[in-house]
Steps between C-alpha positions, in 0.01 A plus 500: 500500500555569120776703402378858351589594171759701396494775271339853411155561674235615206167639481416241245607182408615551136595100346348559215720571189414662161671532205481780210663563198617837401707656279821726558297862572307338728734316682707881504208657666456243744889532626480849489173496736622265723856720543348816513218367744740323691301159488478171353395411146239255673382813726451767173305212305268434796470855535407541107214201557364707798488811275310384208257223729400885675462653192237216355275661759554861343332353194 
């Protein structure tokens, strides 16, 4: 039998990875969400996509 894999149990398998550039403010704002939301920088940026792909349909 084939040994299970270790690790966190997820939703969604996320192995894709993007990359942005951004400049000090913004990189400010997104530490200061993620502390005072108590989640991950990954987490607030998905959450910001999800925002504004719901808000094309308000349009």
């Amino acid at each position: 039998m084939a040994a299970k894999k270790l690790g966190r149990p997820t939703d969604s398998l996320k192995d894709k990875e993007i990359r942005v550039r951004a400049n000090p403010e913004t990189i400010r704002k997104l530490e200061e969400c993620s502390k005072r939301l108590n989640t991950s920088k990954s987490d607030i940026v998905r959450r910001g996509i999800d925002k504004m792909y719901d808000d094309l349909d308000k349009n």
